[in-house]
Every structure is written in structure tokens, then in C-alpha cells.
C-alpha positions as CSV (number, residue, x, y, z in Angstrom):
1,X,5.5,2.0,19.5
2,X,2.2,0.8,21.3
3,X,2.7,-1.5,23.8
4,X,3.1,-5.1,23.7
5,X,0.2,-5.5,26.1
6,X,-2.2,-3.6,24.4
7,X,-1.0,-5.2,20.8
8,X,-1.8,-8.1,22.5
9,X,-5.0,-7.5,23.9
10,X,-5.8,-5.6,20.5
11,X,-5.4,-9.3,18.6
12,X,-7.4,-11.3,21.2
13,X,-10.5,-9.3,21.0
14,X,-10.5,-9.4,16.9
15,X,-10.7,-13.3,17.3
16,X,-6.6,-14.0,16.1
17,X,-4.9,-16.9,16.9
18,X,-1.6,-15.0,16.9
19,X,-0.2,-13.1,19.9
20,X,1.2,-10.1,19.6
21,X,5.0,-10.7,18.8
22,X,4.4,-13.3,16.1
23,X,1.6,-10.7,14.2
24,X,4.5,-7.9,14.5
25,X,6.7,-10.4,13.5
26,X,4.6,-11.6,10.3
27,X,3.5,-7.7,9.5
28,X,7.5,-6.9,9.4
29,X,8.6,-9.9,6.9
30,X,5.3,-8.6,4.6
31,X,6.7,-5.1,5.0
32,X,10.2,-6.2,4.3
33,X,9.2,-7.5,0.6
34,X,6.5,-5.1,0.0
35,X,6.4,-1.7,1.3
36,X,3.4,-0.5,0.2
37,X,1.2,-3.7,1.1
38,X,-2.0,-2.9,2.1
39,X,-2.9,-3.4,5.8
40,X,-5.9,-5.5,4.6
41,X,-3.2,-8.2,3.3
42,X,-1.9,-8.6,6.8
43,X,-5.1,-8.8,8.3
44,X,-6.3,-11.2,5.9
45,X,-3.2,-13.2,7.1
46,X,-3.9,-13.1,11.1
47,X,-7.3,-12.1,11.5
48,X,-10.1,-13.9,11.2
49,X,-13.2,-12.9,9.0
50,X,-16.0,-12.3,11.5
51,X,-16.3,-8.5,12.3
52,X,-18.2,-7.3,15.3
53,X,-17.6,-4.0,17.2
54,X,-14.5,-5.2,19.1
55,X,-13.1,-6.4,16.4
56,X,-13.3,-3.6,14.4
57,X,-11.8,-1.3,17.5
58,X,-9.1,-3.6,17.1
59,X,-8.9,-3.5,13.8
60,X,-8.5,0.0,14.4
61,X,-5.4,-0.2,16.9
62,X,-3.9,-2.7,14.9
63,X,-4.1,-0.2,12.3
64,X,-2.2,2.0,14.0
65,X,0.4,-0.7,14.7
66,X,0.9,-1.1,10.9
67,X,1.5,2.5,10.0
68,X,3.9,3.0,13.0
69,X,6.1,0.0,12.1
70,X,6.2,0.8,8.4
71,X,7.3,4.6,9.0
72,X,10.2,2.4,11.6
73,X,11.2,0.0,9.0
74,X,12.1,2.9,6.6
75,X,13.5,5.4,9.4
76,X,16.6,6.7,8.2
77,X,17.6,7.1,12.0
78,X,17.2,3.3,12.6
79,X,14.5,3.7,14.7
80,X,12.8,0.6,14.1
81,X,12.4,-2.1,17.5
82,X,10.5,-5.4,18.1
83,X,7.3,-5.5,19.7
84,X,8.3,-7.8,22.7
85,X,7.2,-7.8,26.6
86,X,8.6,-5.1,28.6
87,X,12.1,-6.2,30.6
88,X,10.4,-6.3,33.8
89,X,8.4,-9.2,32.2
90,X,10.0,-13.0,33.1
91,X,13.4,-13.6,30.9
92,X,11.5,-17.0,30.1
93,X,8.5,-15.1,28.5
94,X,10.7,-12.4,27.0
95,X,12.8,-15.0,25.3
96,X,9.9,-17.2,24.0
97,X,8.2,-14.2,22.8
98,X,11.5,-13.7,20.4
99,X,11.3,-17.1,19.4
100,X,7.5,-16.5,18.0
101,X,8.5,-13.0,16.7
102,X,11.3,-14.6,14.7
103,X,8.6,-17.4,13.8
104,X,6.2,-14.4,12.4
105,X,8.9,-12.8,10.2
106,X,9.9,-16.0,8.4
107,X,5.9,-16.5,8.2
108,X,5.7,-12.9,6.7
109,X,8.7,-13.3,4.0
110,X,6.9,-16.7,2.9
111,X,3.7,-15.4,2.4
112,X,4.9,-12.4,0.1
113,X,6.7,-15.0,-2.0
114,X,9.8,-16.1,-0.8
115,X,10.8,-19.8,-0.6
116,X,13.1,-21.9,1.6
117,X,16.5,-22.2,-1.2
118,X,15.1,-19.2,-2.9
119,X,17.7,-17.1,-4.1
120,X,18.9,-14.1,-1.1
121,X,21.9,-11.3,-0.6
122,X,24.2,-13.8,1.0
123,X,23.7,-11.1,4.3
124,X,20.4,-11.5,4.3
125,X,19.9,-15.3,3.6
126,X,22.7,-15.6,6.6
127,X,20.2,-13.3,8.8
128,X,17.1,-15.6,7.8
129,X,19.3,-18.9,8.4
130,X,19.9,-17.4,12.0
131,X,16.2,-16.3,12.9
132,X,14.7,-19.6,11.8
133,X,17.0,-21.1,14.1
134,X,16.4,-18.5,16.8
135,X,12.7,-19.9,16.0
136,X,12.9,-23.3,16.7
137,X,15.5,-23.1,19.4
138,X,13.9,-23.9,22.8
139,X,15.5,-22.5,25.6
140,X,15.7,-23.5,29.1
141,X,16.3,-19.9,30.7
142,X,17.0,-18.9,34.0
143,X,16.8,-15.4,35.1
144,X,20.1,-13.9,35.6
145,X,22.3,-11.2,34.4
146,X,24.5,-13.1,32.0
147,X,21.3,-14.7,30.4
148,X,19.4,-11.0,30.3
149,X,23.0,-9.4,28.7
150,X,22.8,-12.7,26.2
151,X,19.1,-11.9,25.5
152,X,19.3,-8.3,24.9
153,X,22.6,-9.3,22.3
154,X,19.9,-11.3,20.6
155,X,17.3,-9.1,20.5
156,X,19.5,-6.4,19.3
157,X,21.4,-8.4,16.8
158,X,17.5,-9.3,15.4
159,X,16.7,-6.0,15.2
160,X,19.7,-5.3,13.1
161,X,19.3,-8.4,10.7
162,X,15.8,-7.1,10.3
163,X,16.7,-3.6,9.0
164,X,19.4,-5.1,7.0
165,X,17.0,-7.3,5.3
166,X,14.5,-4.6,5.3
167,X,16.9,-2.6,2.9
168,X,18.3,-5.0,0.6
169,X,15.0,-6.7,0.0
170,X,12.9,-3.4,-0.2
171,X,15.3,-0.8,-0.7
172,X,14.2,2.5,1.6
173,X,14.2,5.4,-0.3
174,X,17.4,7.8,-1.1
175,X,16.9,11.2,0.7
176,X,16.0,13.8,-1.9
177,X,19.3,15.7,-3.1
178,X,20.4,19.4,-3.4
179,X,20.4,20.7,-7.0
């Protein structure tokens, strides 16, 4: 996956008002009700409409960034992960990056339709309970090794939830079968 840095960078220079946990965030909701959305929907959603050359190279690796998480989100090897800072970043930016990750999914699944009350797989409307919580949490964090061990539990469990809702709410495709 590109780095979290460059995504970052990447939405700056087109002009967004998003970083770039919260635009991976929002692009994985919209994938997770519609797998074949066009990448010009999420762009609509985060980018705004002025267009000069660095925002069109960023356009570009942004681009990029949309066609590598969708191939994730259906891996059948579960190879999808978040776009977060690196673990050598601080725990306190790590963790507030999560937070506005979790923030940009919800945003994604609302703007491809889906409602607070709205009718879910009890799994997955347990999983969205969860991450809007994780997103409006604030967390006092200090940097040690039960809080990074908690944080990577989190994470991981995110990850998880994602695919899971991933699957029932956009079902991946069944491998093709012998004859």
C-alpha cells in the first residue's frame, strides 16, 4: 500500500480538507457498499473542484490509492490494512489518526446511502456501533507498551470489522469452480 505520508502529501497538494486516514477511511465505506464506484465519486467527495498540475499529479496517486484498496477489500487472502502512520510515528498521532480513519468510513457508508437506524447484519451494525465510538472517543495516550499492544488490538480488530462489513454489505465474489 503507498505510504501514509505520501497519501497524505498526495491530498494536500489537490487542495482536500481531509488527511490521509480519514480519505482512506471515506474511500473504504464507499467501496464497502459499492464495489464498482467510480473513483470520480470519491473524489467528488474529498477533493475539491479546482484542477491545476499538482492536482492532477495527485489526482493521479490518489488514483492509484483507489485501485490498490479495492483489489485489498476483495482479496480472498485478507490482505486488506488501514492507511495509518507508520509505528515509529507518536502512539498519540497513531491513535488520533484511527479515530479520523474510523470517522471517514462512517462518512463513506453515509454517503452511498446508509442511514443512522437503517436496517444492518446484526455483525455488521455491531462493527459500525463500535467504530463510531472509536470515532468520537478522545484519548489521552501515553506512549507505552501496554497502550501500543491496546492500539494494535484496535487497529487489528478495525481491520477485521472492515472486511466483515466489506463482505456482507458487498458480497466479494465466489472463486470460479471446477466442472
Amino acid at each position: 500500500m503507498m505510504d501514509f505520508d505520501a497519501v497524505d502529501a498526495a491530498f494536500a497538494r489537490a487542495g482536500a480538507d481531509t488527511d490521509a486516514a480519514e480519505g482512506h477511511g471515506t474511500l473504504c465505506g464507499m467501496l464497502s457498499i459499492n464495489a464498482a464506484l467510480p473513483v470520480e465519486d470519491w473524489f467528488r467527495e474529498l477533493l475539491p473542484e479546482a484542477e491545476d498540475r499538482a492536482a492532477a499529479e495527485a489526482r493521479k496517486d490518489l488514483g492509484s490509492l483507489f485501485e490498490e484498496t479495492r483489489a485489498q477489500l476483495n482479496d480472498p487472502n485478507l490482505g486488506f490494512d488501514l492507511l495509518l502512520p507508520e509505528d515509529d510515528e507518536a502512539l498519540a498521532r497513531r491513535v488520533e489518526a484511527l479515530g479520523l480513519w474510523c470517522q471517514g468510513f462512517l462518512y463513506g457508508l453515509s454517503v452511498c446511502g446508509v442511514r443512522e437506524g437503517d436496517p444492518l447484519p446484526e455483525d455488521c451494525a455491531e462493527i459500525v456501533r463500535d467504530l463510531a465510538d472509536i470515532a468520537s472517543t478522545g484519548f489521552e495516550v501515553e506512549q507505552d507498551e501496554q497502550n501500543e499492544s491496546a492500539y494494535n488490538e484496535i487497529v487489528e480488530y478495525v481491520r477485521v470489522g472492515v472486511m466483515l462489513v466489506n463482505e456482507e454489505l458487498q458480497p466479494m465474489k465466489a472463486p470460479p469452480r471446477l466442472q
